[in-house]
TORFI-492968 format. One record per residue (C-alpha): residue in three letters; x, y, z. Coordinates in steps of 0.25 Angstrom, whole numbers, padded with zeros to 4 digits, always signed. Each point is the difference from the previous one (the first is absolute). Layout:
ALAXYZ/...
//
This chain:
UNK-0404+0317-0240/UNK+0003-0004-0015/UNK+0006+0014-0002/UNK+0009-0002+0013/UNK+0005-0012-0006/UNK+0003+0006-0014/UNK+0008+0011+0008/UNK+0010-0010+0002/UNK+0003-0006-0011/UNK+0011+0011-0003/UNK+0007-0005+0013/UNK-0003-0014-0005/UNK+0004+0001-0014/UNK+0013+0006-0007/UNK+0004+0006-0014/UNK+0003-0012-0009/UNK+0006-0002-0014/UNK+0005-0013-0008/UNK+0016+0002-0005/UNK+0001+0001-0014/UNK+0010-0003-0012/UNK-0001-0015-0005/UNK+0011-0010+0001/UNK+0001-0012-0008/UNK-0001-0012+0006/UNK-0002-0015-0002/UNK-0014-0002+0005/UNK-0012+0008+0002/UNK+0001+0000+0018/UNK+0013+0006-0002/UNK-0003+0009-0010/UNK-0014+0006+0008/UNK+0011+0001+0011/UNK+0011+0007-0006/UNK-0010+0010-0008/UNK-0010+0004+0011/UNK+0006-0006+0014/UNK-0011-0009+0001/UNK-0006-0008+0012/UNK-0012-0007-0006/UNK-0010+0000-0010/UNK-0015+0001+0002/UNK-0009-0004-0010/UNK+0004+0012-0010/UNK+0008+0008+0009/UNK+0010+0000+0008/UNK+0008+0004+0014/UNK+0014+0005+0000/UNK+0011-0001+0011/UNK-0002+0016+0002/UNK-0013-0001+0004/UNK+0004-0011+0011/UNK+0012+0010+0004/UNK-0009+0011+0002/UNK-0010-0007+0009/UNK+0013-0004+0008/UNK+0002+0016+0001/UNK-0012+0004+0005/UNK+0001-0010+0011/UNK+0015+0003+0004/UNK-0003+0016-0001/UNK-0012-0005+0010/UNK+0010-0007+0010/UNK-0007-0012-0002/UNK+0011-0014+0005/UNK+0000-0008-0013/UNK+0006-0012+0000/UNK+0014-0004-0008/UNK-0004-0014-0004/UNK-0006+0004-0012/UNK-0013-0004+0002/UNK-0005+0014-0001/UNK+0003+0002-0015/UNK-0009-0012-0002/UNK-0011+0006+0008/UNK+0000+0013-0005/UNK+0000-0006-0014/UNK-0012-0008+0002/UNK-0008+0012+0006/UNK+0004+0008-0013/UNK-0005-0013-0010/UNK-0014+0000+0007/UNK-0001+0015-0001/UNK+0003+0000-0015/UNK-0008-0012-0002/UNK-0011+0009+0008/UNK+0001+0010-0010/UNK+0002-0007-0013/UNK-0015-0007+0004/UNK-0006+0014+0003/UNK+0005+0006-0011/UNK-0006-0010-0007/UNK-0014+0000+0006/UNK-0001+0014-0003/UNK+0003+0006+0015/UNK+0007+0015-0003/UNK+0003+0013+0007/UNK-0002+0012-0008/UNK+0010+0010+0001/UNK-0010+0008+0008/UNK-0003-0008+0010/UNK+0017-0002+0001/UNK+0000+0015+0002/UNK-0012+0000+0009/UNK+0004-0010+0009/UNK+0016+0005+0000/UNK-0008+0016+0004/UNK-0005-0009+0011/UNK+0013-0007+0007/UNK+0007+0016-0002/UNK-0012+0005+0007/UNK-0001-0011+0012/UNK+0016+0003+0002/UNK-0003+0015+0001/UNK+0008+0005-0014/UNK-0003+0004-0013/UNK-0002-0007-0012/UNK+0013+0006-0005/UNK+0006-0002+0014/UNK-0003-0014-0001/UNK+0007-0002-0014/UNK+0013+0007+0003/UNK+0001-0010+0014/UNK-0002-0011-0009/UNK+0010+0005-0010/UNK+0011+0002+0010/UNK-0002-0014+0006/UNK+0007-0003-0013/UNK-0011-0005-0010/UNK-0008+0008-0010/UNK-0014+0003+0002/UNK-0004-0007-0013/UNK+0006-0013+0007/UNK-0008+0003+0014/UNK-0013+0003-0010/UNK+0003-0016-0006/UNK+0001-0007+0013/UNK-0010+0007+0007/UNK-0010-0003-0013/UNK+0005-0016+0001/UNK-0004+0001+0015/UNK-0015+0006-0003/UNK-0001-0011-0011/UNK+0004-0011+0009/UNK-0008+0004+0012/UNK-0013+0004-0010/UNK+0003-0014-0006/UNK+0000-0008+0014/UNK-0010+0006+0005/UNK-0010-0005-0012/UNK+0007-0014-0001/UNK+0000-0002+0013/UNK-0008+0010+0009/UNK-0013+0001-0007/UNK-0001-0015-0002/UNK-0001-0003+0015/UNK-0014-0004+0003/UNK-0006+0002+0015/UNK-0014-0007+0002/UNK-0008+0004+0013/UNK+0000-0013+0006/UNK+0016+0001-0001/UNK-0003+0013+0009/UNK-0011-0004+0009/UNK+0010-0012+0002/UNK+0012+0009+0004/UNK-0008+0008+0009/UNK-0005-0012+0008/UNK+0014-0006+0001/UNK+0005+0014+0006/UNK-0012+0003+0010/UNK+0003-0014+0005/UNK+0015+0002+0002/UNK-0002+0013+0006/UNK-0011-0007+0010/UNK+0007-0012+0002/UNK-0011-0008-0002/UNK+0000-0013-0007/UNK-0014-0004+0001/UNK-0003+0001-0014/UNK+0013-0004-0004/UNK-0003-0011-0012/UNK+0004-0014+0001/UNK+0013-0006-0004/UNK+0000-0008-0014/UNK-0003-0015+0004/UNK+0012-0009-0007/UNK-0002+0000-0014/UNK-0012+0011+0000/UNK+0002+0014-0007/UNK+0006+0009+0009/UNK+0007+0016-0003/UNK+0013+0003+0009/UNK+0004+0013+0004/UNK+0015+0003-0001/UNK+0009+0010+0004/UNK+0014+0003-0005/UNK+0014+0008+0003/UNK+0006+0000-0015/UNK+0016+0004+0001/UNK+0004+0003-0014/UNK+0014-0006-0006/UNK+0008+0006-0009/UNK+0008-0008-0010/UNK+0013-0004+0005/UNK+0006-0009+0011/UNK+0001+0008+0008/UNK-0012+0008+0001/UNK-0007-0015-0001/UNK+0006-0004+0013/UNK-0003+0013+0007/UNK-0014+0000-0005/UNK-0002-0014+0006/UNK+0008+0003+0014/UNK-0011+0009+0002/UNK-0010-0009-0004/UNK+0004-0009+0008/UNK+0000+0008+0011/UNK-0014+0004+0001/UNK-0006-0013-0002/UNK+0007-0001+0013/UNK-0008+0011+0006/UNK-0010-0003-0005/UNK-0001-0014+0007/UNK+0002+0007+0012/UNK-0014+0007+0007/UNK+0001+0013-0009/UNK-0012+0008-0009/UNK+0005-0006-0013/UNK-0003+0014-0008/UNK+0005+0007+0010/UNK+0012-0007+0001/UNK-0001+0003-0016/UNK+0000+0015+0004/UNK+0011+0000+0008/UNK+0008-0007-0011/UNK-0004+0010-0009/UNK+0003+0011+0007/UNK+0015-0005+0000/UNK+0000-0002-0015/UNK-0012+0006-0007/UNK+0003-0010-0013/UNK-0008-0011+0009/UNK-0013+0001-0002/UNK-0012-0008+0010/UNK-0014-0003-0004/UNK-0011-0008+0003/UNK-0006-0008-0013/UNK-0013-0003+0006/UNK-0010-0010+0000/UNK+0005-0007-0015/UNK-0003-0015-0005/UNK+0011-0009-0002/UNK-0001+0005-0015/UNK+0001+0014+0003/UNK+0014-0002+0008/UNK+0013+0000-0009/UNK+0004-0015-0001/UNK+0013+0003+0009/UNK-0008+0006+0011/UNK-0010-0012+0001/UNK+0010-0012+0000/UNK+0007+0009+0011/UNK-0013+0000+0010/UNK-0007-0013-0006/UNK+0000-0007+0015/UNK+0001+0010+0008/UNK-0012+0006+0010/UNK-0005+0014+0002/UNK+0008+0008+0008/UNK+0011-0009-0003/UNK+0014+0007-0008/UNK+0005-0009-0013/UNK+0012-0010+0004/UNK+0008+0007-0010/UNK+0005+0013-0007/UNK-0006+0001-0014/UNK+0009+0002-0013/UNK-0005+0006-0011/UNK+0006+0007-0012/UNK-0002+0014+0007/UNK+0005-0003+0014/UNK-0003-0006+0011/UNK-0013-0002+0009/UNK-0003-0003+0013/UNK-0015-0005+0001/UNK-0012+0001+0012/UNK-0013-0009-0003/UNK-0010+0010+0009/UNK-0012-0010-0001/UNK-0006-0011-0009/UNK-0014+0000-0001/UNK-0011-0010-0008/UNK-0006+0007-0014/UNK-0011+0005+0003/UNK-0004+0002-0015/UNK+0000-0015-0002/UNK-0012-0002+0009/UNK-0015-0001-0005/UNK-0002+0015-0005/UNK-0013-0001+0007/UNK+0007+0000+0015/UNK+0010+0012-0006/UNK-0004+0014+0004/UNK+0000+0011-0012/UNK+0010+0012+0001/UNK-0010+0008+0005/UNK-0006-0010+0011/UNK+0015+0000+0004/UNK+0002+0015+0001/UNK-0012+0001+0007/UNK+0004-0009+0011/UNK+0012+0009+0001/UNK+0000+0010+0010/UNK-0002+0015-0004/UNK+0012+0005+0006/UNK+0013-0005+0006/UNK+0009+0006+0010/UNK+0015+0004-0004/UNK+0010+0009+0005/UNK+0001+0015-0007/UNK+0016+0005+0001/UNK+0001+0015+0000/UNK+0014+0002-0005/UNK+0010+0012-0006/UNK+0011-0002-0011/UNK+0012+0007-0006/UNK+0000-0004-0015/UNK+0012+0003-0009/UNK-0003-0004-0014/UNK+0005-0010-0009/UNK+0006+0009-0011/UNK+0012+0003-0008/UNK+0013+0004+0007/UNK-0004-0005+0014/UNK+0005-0013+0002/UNK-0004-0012+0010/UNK+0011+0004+0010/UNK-0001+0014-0001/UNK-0016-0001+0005/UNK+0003-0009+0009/UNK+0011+0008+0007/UNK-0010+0013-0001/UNK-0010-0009+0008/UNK+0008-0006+0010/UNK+0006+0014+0004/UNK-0013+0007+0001/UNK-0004-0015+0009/UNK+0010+0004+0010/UNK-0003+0014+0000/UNK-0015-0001+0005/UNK+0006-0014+0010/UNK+0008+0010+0007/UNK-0010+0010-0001/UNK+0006+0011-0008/UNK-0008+0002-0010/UNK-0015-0002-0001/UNK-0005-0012-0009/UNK-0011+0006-0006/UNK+0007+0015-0002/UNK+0010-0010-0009/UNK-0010-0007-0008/UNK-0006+0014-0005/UNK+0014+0006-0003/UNK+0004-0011-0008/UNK-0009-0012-0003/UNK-0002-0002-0014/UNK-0017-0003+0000/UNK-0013+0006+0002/UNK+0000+0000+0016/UNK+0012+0007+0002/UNK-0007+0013+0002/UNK-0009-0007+0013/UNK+0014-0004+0002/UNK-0002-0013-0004/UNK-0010-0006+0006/UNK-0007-0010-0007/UNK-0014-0002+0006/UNK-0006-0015+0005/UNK+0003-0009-0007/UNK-0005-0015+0000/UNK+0005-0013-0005/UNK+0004-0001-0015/UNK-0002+0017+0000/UNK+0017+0001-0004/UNK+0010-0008-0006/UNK+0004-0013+0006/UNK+0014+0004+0005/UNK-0005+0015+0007/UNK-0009-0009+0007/UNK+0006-0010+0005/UNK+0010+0010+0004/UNK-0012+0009+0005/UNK-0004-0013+0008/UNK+0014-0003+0008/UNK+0000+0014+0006/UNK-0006+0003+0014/UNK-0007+0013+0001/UNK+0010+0013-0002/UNK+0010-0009-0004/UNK+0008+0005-0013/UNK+0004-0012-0010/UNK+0011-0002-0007/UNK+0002+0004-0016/UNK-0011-0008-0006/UNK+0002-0002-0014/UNK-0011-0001-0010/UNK-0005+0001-0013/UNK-0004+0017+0002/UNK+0014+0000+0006/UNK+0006+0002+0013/UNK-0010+0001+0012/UNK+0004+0004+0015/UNK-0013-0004+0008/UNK-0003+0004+0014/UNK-0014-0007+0006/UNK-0009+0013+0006/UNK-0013-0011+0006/UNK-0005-0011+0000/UNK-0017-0005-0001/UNK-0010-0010-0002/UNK-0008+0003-0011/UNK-0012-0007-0008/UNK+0003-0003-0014/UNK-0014+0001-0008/UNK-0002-0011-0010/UNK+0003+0008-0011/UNK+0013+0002+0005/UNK+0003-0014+0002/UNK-0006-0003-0013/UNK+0010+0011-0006/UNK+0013-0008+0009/UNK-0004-0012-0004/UNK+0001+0002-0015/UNK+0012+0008+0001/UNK+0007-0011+0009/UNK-0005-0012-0009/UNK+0004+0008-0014/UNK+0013+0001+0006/UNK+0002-0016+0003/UNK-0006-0002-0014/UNK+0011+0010-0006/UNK+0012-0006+0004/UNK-0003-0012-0005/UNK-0006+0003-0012/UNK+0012+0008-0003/UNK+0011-0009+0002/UNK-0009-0010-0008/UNK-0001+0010-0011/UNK+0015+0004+0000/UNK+0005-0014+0000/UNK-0009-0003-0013/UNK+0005+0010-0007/UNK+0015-0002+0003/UNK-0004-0015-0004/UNK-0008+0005-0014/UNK+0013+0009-0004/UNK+0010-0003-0007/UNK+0013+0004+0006/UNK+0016-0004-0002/UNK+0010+0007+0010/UNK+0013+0000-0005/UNK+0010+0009+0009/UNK-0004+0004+0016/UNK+0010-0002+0006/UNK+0010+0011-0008/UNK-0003+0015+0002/UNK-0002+0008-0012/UNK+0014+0005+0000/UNK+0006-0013+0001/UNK+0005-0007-0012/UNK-0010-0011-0004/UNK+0004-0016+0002/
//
């Protein structure tokens, strides 16, 4: 997966260089800008205007709509100060990439797109950078993911009874029952709140504010109405994949972020909060699930231990196994968003019409392992794929072909073989259960940890609003 990611960072990254020859001026913000077409200074280093125009290229040369309010300039730069804070820490914390592992890993990417190492350079050399250049932004992308994945990642803890807990708040959900459903808090007692969220980001800019909350605004009225809350998060996310859906879990009050909790203070389980949220990242529409008493404030000697719980779990569950097939073109340099979209989309209403065959297509051109049983995947449970592939798994009836699904392997075409009921063993659960509560943890942790460093740095921004070849104010 981490190697999938790295492949993009050519598409995601450009050649970059400061402008040089010094011009006297009267003060130093002037001077950093005349010399080396500044934006901003970060601790001891610094972001030019270039760098910010060469993320705009990317995302023009990628079709992306990009607003003309300027607010993207704005975003794009504060992306670029928390990667170079990012690496300024790594460095410094003694996170490398030897030039092996750069030459191994790049041997990789050429071999998963089916060239040559050679190949591969003289494709990254006619896109119009220098191979040296790929070789630095692909080593920055190793360090920061290496470096995120230690500060972040490996700090996340996961007890058993965090588990056994999950596990007993699914097997009731899928049953329906309630009967061991604990207590609400009486008024003034301890009492954990499970909280679910649609986050629509917000770029800086008036405009992109205003937009942000519409939509905001929109789906908290939807979500009044007698709607599934995440799916009605799903469906939102399929129409723009930069809002995101979760459920926090069970969390006291302690554990919520302060916004969140002023938000649903008084209102009841199953009930959506009044108002839209605002935070400095967007906007959020929240779902209190359910409030219940804490149940690790009571005597310890009426509390069951972690294994006294999983033993009153039952040994297996009942879920439904999908049997699916996919076409997978590859996230890679030289095929853009569009152009894998469009591919996609044409071989879609080729196998609707019946013209061609959906599984002779997957073995002539998807771009992953099961291209050669033409695509077909296998069963596959709950929390087996990525979010986005099964959720777009889940909406298709059986020998139905999906639209292009985007996700982090690249572009997916899907088409739903079966359908079964199948029991999922306890180690299974166990397995999902980790995987599903790491995941909550994560996110949180890591806008947590994001926000700390960005408040820790020491950062002046002196020039977004100019491109680099335009003369400095």
């Amino acid at each position: 997966m981490k190697s999938l990611f790295i492949c993009g960072a050519f598409l995601l990254c450009s050649f970059a260089s400061a402008q040089d020859a010094p011009k006297a001026s009267a003060s130093n913000d002037s001077k950093i800008r005349n010399i080396d077409g500044v934006a901003a200074v970060v601790n001891t280093g610094y972001i030019t205007r270039k760098d910010i125009d060469d993320r705009i290229a990317v995302l023009k040369k990628q079709g992306t709509k990009l607003p003309d309010d300027g607010s993207l300039r704005k975003a794009i730069l504060e992306r670029l100060i928390l990667e170079k804070i990012q690496l300024q820490n790594a460095e410094q914390e003694g996170v490398v990439v030897t030039n092996k592992e750069l030459d191994k890993i790049i041997g990789d990417i050429a071999a998963k797109n089916k060239i040559s190492y050679a190949e591969f350079k003289e494709k990254v050399v006619a896109s119009g950078s220098t191979f040296d250049r790929y070789k630095q932004l692909l080593r920055d992308d190793v360090m920061l993911s290496r470096y995120r994945e230690r500060e972040v990642e490996g700090k996340i803890k996961i007890s058993d009874a965090e588990i056994d807990n999950f596990i007993a708040e699914r097997t009731r959900a899928m049953s329906g029952s309630s009967t061991s459903r604990p207590s609400p808090a009486a008024k003034g007692e301890p009492e954990e709140i499970d909280v679910a969220q649609i986050f629509i980001p917000a770029d800086a800019g008036v405009g992109a504010q205003a937009e942000a909350k519409k939509q905001a605004d929109q789906l908290l009225r939807d979500a009044k109405g007698d709607v599934d809350f995440l799916q009605l998060g799903a469906m939102a996310a399929k129409d723009n994949p930069k809002i995101k859906f979760q459920d926090l879990g069970y969390r006291t009050p302690d554990r919520l972020p302060q916004l969140f909790y002023e938000a649903i203070r008084n209102t009841g389980g199953g009930q959506v909060a009044n108002a839209v949220v605002k935070s400095p990242a967007g906007y959020h529409v929240l779902k209190v699930m359910d409030r219940r008493a804490v149940m690790a404030g009571a005597n310890p000697q009426q509390q069951p231990t972690s294994q006294e719980a999983a033993s009153n779990l039952p040994q297996n569950i009942m879920v439904t196994q999908t049997m699916a097939r996919h076409i997978l073109l590859r996230n890679r340099a030289g095929l853009t968003d569009q152009d894998a979209e469009r591919r996609l989309a044409g071989f879609r209403d080729q196998v609707r019409a019946k013209t061609a065959d959906f599984g002779e297509l997957a073995k002539k051109y998807s771009e992953d392992g099961s291209a050669s049983n033409g695509g077909n995947l296998g069963w596959m449970g709950p929390g087996d794929l990525v979010p986005e592939f099964e959720q777009a798994m889940n909406r298709l009836q059986i020998g139905e072909v999906s639209n292009p699904v985007k996700t982090e392997f690249g572009w997916h075409l899907i088409q739903v073989l079966e359908r079964r009921d199948a029991q999922l063993t306890v180690e299974k659960q166990r397995q999902f259960a980790k995987a599903a509560i790491r995941e909550r943890k994560f996110e949180q942790a890591y806008q947590d940890w994001l926000r700390e460093l960005r408040d820790t740095a020491t950062v002046k921004i002196l020039n977004v609003d100019d491109a680099a070849t335009s003369a400095p104010r």
